[in-house]
C-alpha positions as CSV (number, residue, x, y, z in Angstrom):
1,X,0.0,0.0,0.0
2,X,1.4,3.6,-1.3
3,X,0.1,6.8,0.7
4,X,1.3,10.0,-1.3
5,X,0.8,13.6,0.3
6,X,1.6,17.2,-0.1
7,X,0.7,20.2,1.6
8,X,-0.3,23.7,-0.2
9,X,0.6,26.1,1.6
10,X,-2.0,29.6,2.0
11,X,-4.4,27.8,-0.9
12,X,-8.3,28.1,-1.2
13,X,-10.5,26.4,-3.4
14,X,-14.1,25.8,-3.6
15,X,-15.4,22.8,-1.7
16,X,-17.2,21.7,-5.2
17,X,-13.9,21.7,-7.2
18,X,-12.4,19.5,-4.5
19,X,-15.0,17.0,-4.5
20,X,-14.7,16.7,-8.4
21,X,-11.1,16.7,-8.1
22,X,-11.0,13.3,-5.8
23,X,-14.1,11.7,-7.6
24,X,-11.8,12.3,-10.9
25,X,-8.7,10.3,-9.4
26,X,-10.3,8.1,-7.7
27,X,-11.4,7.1,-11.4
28,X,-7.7,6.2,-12.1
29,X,-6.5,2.7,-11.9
30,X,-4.6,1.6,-8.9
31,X,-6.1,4.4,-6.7
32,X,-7.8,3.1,-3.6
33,X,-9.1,6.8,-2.1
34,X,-8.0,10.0,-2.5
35,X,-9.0,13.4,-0.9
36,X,-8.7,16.9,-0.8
37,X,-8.8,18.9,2.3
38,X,-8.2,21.8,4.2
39,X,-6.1,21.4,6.9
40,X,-8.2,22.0,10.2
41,X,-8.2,19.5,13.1
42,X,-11.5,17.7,12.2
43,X,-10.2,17.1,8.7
44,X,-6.8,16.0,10.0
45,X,-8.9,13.4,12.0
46,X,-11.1,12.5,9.5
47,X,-7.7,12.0,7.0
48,X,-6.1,9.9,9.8
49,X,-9.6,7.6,10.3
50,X,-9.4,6.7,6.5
51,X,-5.9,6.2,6.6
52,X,-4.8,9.3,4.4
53,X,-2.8,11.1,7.0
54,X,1.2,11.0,7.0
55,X,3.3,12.8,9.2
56,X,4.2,16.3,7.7
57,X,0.2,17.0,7.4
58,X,0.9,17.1,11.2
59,X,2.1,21.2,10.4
60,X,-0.7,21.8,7.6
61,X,-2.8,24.5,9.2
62,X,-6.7,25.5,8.3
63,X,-5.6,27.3,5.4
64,X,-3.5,24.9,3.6
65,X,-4.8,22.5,1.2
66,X,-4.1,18.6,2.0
67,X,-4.0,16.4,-1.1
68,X,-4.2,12.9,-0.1
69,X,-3.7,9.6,-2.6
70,X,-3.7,5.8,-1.7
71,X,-2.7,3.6,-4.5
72,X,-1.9,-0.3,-4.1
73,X,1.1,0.8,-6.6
74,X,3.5,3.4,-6.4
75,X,2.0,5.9,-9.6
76,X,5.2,8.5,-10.8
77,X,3.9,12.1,-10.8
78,X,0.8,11.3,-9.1
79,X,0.6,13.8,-6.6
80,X,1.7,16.8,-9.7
81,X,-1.5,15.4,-11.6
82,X,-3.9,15.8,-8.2
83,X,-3.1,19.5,-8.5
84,X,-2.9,20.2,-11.8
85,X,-7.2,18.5,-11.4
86,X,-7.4,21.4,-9.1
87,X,-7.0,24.1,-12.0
88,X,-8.8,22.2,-14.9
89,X,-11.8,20.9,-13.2
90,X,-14.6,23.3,-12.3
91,X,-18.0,22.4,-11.0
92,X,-19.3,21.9,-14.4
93,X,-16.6,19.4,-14.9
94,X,-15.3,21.4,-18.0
95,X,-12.6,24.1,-18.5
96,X,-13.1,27.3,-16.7
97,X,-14.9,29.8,-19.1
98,X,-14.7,33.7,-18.9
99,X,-16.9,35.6,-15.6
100,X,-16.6,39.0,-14.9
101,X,-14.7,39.9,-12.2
102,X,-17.3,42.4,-10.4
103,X,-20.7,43.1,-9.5
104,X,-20.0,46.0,-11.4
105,X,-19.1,44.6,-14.6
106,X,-22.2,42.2,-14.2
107,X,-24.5,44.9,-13.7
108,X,-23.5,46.9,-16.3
109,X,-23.4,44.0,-18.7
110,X,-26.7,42.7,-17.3
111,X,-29.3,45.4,-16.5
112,X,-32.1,43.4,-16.4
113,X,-30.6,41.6,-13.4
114,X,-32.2,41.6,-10.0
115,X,-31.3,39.6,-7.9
116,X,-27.1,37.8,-6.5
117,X,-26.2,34.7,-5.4
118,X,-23.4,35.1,-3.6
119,X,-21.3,32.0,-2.7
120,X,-17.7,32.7,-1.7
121,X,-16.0,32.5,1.7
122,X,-17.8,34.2,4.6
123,X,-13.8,36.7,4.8
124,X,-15.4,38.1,1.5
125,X,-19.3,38.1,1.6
126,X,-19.9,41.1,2.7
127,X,-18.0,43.4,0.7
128,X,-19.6,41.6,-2.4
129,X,-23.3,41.4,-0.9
130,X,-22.8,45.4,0.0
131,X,-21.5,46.1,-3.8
132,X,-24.8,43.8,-5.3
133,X,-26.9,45.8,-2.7
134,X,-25.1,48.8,-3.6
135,X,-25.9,47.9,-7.6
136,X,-29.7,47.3,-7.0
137,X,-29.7,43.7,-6.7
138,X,-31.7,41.8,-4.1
139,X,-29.3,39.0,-2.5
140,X,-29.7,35.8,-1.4
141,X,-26.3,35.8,0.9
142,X,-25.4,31.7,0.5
143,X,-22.2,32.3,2.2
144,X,-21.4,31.7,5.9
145,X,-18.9,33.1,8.5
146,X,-19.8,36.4,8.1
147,X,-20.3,38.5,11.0
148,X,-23.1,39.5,12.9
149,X,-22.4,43.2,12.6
150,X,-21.9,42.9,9.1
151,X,-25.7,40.8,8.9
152,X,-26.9,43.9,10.9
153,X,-25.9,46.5,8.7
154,X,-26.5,44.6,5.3
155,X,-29.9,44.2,6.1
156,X,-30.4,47.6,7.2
157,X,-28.7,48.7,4.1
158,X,-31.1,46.5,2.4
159,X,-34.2,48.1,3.6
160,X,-33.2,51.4,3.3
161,X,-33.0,50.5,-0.8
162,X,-36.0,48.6,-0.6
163,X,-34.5,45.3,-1.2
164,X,-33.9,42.1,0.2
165,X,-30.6,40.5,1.7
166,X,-31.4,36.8,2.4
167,X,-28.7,35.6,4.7
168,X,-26.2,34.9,5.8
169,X,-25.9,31.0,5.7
170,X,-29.7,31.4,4.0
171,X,-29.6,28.2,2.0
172,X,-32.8,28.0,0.4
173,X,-35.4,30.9,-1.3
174,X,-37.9,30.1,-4.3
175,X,-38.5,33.8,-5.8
176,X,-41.6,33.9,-8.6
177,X,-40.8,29.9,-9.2
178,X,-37.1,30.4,-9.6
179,X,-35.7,28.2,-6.7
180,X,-31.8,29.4,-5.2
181,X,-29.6,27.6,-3.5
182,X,-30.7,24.1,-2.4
183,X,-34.1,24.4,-3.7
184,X,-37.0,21.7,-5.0
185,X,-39.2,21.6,-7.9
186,X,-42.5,22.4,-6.1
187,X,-45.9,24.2,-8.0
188,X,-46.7,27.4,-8.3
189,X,-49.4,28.2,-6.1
190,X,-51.0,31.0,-3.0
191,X,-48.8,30.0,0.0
192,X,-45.5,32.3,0.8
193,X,-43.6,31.1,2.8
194,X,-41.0,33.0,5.6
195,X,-38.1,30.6,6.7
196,X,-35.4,31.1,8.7
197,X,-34.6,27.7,8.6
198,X,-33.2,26.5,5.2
199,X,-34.4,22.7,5.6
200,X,-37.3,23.8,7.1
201,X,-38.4,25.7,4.1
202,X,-37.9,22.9,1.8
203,X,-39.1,20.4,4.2
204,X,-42.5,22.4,4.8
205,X,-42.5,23.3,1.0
206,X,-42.3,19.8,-0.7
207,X,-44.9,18.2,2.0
208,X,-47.1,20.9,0.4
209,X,-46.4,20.0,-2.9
210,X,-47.0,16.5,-1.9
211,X,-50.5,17.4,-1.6
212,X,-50.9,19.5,-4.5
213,X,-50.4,22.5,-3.0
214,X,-48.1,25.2,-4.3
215,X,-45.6,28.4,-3.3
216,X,-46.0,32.2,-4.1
217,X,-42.9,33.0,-2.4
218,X,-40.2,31.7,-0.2
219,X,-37.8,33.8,1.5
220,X,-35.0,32.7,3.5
221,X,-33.6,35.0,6.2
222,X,-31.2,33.2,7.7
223,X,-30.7,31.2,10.9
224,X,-29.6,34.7,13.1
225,X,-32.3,37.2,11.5
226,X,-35.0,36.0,14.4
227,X,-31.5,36.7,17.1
228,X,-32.3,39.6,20.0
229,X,-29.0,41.3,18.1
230,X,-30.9,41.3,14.2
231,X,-34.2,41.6,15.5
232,X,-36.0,40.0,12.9
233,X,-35.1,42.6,10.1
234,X,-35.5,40.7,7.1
235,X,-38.4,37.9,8.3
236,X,-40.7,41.5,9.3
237,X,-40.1,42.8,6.1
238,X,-40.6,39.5,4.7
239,X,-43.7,39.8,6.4
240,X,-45.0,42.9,4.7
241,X,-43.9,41.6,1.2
242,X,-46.4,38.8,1.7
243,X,-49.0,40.7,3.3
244,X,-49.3,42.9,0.3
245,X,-48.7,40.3,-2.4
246,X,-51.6,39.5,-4.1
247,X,-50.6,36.1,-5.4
248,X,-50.2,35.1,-1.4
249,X,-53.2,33.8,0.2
250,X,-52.1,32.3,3.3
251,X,-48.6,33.1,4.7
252,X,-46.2,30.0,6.8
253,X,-43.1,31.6,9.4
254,X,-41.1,29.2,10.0
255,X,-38.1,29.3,12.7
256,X,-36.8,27.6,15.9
257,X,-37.6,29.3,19.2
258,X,-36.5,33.1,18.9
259,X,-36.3,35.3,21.7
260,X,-39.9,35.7,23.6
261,X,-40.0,39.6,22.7
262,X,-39.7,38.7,19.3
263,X,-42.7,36.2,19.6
264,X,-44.9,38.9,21.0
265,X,-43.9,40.9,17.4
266,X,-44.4,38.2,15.2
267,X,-47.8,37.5,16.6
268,X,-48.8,41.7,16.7
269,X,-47.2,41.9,13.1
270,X,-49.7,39.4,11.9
271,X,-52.5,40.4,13.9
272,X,-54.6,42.6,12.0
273,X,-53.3,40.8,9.2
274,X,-56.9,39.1,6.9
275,X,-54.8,36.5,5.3
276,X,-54.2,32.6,7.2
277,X,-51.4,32.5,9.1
278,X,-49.2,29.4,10.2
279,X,-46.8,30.0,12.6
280,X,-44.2,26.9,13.2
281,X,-41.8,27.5,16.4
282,X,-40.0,23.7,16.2
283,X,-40.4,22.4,19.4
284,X,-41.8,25.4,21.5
285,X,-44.9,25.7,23.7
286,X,-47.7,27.8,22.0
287,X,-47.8,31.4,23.2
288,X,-50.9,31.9,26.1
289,X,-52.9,34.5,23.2
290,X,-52.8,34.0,19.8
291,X,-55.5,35.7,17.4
292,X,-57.9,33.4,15.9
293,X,-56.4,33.6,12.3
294,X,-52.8,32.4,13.8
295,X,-52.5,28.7,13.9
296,X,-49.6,27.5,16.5
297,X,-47.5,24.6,15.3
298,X,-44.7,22.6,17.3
299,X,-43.2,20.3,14.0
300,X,-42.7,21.2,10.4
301,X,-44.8,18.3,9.7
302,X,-48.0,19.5,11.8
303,X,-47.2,22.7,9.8
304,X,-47.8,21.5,6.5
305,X,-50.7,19.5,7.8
306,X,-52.2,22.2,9.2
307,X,-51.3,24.6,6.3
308,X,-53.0,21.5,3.9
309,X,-56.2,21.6,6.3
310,X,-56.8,25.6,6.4
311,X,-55.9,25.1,2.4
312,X,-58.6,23.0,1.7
313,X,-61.2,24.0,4.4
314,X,-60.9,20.6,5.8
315,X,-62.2,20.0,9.6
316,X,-59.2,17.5,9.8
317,X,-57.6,17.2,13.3
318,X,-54.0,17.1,12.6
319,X,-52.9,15.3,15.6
320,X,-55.1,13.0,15.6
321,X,-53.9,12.1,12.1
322,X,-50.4,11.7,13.1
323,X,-51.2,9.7,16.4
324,X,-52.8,7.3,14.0
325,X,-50.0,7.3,11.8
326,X,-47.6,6.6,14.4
327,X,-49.9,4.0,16.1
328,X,-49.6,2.4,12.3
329,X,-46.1,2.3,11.8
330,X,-45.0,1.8,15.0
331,X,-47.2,-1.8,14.4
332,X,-45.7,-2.2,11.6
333,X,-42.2,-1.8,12.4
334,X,-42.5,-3.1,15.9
335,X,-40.8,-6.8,15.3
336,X,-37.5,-5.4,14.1
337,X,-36.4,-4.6,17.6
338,X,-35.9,-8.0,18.2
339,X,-32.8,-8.9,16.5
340,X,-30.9,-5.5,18.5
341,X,-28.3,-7.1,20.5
342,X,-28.0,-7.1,24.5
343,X,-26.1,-2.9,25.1
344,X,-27.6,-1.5,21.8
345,X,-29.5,1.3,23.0
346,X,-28.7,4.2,21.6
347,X,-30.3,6.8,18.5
348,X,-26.9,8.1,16.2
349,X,-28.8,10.7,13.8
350,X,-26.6,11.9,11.0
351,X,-28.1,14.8,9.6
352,X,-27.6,16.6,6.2
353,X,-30.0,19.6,7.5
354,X,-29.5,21.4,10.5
355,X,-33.3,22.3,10.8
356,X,-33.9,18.8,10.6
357,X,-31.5,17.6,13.3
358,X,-33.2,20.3,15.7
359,X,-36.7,19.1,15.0
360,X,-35.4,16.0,15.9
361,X,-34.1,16.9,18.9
362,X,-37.1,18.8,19.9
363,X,-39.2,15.3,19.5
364,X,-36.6,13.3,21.7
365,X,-36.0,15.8,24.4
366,X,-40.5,15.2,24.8
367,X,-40.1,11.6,23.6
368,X,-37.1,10.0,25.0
369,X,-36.1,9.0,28.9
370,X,-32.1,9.2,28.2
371,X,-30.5,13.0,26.9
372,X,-29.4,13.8,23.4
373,X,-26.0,15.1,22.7
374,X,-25.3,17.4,19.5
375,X,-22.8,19.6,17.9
376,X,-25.7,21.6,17.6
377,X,-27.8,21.1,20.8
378,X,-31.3,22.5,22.0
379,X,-29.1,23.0,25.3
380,X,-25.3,23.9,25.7
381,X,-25.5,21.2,28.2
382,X,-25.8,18.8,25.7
383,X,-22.8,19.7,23.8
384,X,-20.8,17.2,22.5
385,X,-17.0,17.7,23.7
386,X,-16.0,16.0,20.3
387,X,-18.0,15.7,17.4
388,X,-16.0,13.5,16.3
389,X,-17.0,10.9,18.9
390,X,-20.9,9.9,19.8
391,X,-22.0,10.2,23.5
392,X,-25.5,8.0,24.2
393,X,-28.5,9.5,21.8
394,X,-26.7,11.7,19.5
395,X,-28.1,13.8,17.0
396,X,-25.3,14.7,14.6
397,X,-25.3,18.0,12.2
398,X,-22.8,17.2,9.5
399,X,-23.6,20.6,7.9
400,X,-22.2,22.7,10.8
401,X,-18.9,24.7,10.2
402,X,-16.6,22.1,11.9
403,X,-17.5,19.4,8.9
404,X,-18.0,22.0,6.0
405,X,-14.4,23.7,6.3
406,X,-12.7,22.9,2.8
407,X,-15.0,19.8,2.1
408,X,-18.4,20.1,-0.1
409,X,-21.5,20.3,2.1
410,X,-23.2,16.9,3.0
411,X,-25.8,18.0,0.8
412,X,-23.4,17.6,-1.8
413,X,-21.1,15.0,-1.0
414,X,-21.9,11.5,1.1
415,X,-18.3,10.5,1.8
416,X,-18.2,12.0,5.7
417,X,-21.4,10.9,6.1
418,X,-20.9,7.5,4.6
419,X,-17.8,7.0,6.8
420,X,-19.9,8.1,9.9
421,X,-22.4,5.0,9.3
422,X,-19.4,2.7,9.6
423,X,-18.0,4.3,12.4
424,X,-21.5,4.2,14.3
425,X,-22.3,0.6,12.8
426,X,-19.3,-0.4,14.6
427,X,-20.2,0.9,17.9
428,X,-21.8,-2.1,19.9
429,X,-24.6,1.1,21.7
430,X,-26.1,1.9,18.7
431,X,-29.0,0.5,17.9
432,X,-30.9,2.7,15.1
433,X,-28.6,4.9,12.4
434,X,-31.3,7.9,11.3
435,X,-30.8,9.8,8.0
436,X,-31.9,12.6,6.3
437,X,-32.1,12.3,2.3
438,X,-32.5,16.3,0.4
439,X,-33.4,16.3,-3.1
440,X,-33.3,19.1,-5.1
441,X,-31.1,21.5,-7.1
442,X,-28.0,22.4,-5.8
443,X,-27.8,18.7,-4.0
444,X,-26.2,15.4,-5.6
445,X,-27.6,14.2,-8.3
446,X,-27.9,10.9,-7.0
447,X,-27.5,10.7,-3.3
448,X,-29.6,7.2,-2.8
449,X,-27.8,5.5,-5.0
450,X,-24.5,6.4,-3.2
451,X,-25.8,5.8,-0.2
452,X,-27.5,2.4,-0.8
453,X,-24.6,0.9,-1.9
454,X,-22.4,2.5,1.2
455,X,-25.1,1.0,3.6
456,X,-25.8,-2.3,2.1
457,X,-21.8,-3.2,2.7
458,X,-21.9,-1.6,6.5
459,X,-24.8,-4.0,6.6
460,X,-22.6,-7.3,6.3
461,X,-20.7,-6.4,8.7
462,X,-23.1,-5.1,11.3
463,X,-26.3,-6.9,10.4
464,X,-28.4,-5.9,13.5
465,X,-28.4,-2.1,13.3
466,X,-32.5,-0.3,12.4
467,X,-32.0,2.2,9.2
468,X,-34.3,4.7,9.3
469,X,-34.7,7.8,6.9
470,X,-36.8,10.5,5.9
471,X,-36.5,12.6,2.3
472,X,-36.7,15.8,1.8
473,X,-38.1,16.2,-1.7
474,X,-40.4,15.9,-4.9
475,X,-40.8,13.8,-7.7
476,X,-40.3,16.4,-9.7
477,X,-36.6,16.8,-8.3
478,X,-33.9,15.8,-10.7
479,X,-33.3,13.0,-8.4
480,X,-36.4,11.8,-8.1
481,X,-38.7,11.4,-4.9
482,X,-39.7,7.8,-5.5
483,X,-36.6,6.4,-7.2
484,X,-34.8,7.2,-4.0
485,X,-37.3,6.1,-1.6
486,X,-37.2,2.8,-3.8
487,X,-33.4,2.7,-3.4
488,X,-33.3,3.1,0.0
489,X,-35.9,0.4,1.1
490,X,-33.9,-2.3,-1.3
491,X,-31.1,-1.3,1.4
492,X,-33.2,-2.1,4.2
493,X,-33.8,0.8,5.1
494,X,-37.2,2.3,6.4
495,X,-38.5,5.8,4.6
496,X,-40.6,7.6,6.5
497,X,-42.7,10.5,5.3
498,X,-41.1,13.4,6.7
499,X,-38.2,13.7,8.9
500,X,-40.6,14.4,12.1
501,X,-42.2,11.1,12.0
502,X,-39.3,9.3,11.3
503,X,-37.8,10.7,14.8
504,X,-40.9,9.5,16.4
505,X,-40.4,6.0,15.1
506,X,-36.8,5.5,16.2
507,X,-38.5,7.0,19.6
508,X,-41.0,4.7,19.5
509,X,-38.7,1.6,19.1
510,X,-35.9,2.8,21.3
511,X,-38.7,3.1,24.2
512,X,-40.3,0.2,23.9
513,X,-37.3,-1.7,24.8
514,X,-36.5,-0.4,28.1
């Protein structure tokens, strides 16, 4: 076995370019794995797991570029052809082509334009959202790691033009049917939609769709904009937008808990408001006054249900419609507990979406006797030490900063996550592995297939672990809604039909072994 390395000193490139970079050699005979990676801790860790670590990436620091190759022979000039991959492959997978260099040039090229993605690291966001702002050009800010003072006065910027700045870390927005970021094919329809919550918005949004119904707008704020610091600048004027849009007849907000003042002014911003309104808080009590066209909801699931019921003018009782469901599948599914082994008792949740790793959470904390530990708890007392290492129920979000630094998001890319199964297979606790699957745009364009195969081969090894999953996604997606819900029960694995009730299965058969 050959392990070739090099360090790059001070080099950046995008997480996208260095996934199709290693998919590209590890295409190349003799080559067992190959990676790309910036040099933080985790990655070093994750390197050294898979057997791709040598001792001089021991001084590679989180700005250098690791280049990583395994071979079962020694291949000359491998290591000068894994960077030259680095300049010739681009997300397209073809030869870089002309862009202009600034907002600038774009605008004045473009004057039609309206509306920036911007998609570069969080050192430079900013400056580039401020110069599209600056240009007339509402922004959907993609981009992390950028500063809460520099949120503040974007967005106040923002609304002193009259535009929107959708951000930072806002993954998600579907603008007159155009969906950016990591967005799904859903219908055009009279519900708008105000997330700040990426996963939640496309979670809420293709349960709709499920049901026929469609989206007028969704606007993403970002996962800060309902903070005490931002105040809720953009989900207020979000809020207005929708109120005056006459395409919108019934308006979801969407957000985990946000300060208590800022309750009280969601709930008087809406309250002389004429058009529905569905407020989901994931996992909070229901405030002690609401007005009668404000419907509470504790799980992006009872969300779209209820949205679906008001919809329709259905009498439906939404929870009495999921207690059946549960009662169903929890019947169903019952039996498979048997086979768990004497010390398996433990939940390992590896999550693509941080919204959906913090619904799930909100479930367990009602749901489960034991504690759930997180990189991204409900509680700071809950927060793993190292989340690189499980610690009893653990609800895992692979998408936070720790996993996303220099590698594509797991969105994008299933290798961490793949590597996590067999890590938690292994572990003689666990008892259920849960999964998230997102379709869409912007996401791989075959994540079940990668998957199935990765799980079906952790499966001979570890035979007695539950799979459980939930997707995130339509059947109009690219990828498909039920050719990867078809993949993923040929692994053995059980698809649930939205990530809320898959958290109350695993729950369900965790409990009823105790």
């Amino acid at each position: 076995m050959y392990l070739e390395t090099r360090v790059l000193k001070n080099q950046y490139h995008d997480s996208v370019v260095l996934m199709l970079a290693a998919k590209e050699l590890k295409k190349r005979a003799h080559i067992i794995d190959a990676a790309y990676m910036m040099g933080t801790e985790v990655n070093k860790t994750l390197l050294a797991d898979g057997g791709l670590l040598s001792s001089e990436m021991g001084e590679a620091h989180a700005n250098d570029l690791i280049i990583a190759i395994k071979s079962d022979v020694e291949i000359e000039n491998i290591l000068d052809l894994a960077e030259e991959l680095l300049f010739t492959k681009t997300p397209s997978g073809s030869q870089k082509e002309h862009k202009p260099g600034t907002f600038r040039s774009v605008i004045r090229d473009h004057p039609e334009a309206n509306m920036a993605v911007i998609s570069v690291a969080g050192a430079y966001a900013a400056r580039e959202a401020r110069e599209a702002l600056a240009g007339g050009l509402n922004v959907l800010l993609f981009s992390d790691n950028v500063s809460l003072e520099d949120e503040i006065n974007l967005k106040k910027f923002a609304l002193q033009r009259g535009l929107l700045l959708m951000g930072p870390g806002a993954g998600t927005a579907i603008i007159n049917g155009v969906g950016l970021g990591f967005a799904n094919q859903v219908p055009r329809g009279g519900i708008g939609i105000i997330s700040a919550a990426g996963t939640g918005l496309q979670e809420v949004s293709t349960l709709l769709a499920k049901q026929g119904l469609g989206i007028s707008q969704a606007i993403g704020t970002g996962g800060r904009d309902l903070s005490q610091a931002v105040g809720g600048l953009m989900f207020f004027a979000a809020i207005d937008i929708l109120q005056s849009d006459p395409e919108t007849k019934m308006i979801v907000l969407i957000s985990k808990p946000p300060d208590a003042e800022l309750v009280k002014k969601i709930i008087a911003k809406t309250r002389n408001n004429q058009k529905p309104v569905v407020l989901c808080l994931l996992g909070a009590q229901a405030p002690a006054e609401l007005p009668t066209h404000l419907h509470f909801t504790r799980t992006l699931e009872e969300c779209a249900l209820t949205t679906q019921a008001l919809n329709t003018g259905s009498d439906m009782d939404v929870a009495k419609q999921i207690e059946l469901e549960d009662a169903r599948l929890h019947k169903k599914y019952q039996s498979i507990i048997h086979p768990i082994q004497p010390g398996q008792k433990f939940i390992r949740a590896l999550y693509s979406g941080g919204t959906l790793c913090y619904e799930a959470q909100a479930i367990w904390q009602d749901s489960l006797s034991e504690d759930v530990y997180s990189n991204a708890p409900l509680k700071k007392k809950y927060q793993l030490s190292d989340p690189l290492i499980s610690q009893g129920h653990c609800a895992l979000d692979l998408g936070e900063e720790e996993f996303t630094i220099g590698r594509p998001h797991p969105m994008i890319d299933n290798d961490l996550r793949l590597q996590r199964m067999a890590s938690e297979a292994a572990d003689p606790q666990t008892a259920i592995i849960l999964f998230d699957v997102v379709l869409g745009y912007g996401a791989h364009p075959d994540p079940s297939a990668e998957l199935s195969e990765g799980i079906k081969k952790i499966q001979a090894e570890h035979p007695n672990i539950i799979w459980i999953s939930s997707i995130t996604g339509t059947e109009a997606d690219p990828q498909s809604l039920s050719k990867t819900a078809d993949d993923l029960q040929k692994a053995n694995v059980i698809v649930c039909s939205s990530n809320a009730q898959a958290a109350r299965l695993a729950a369900a058969l965790i409990e009823q072994q105790r």
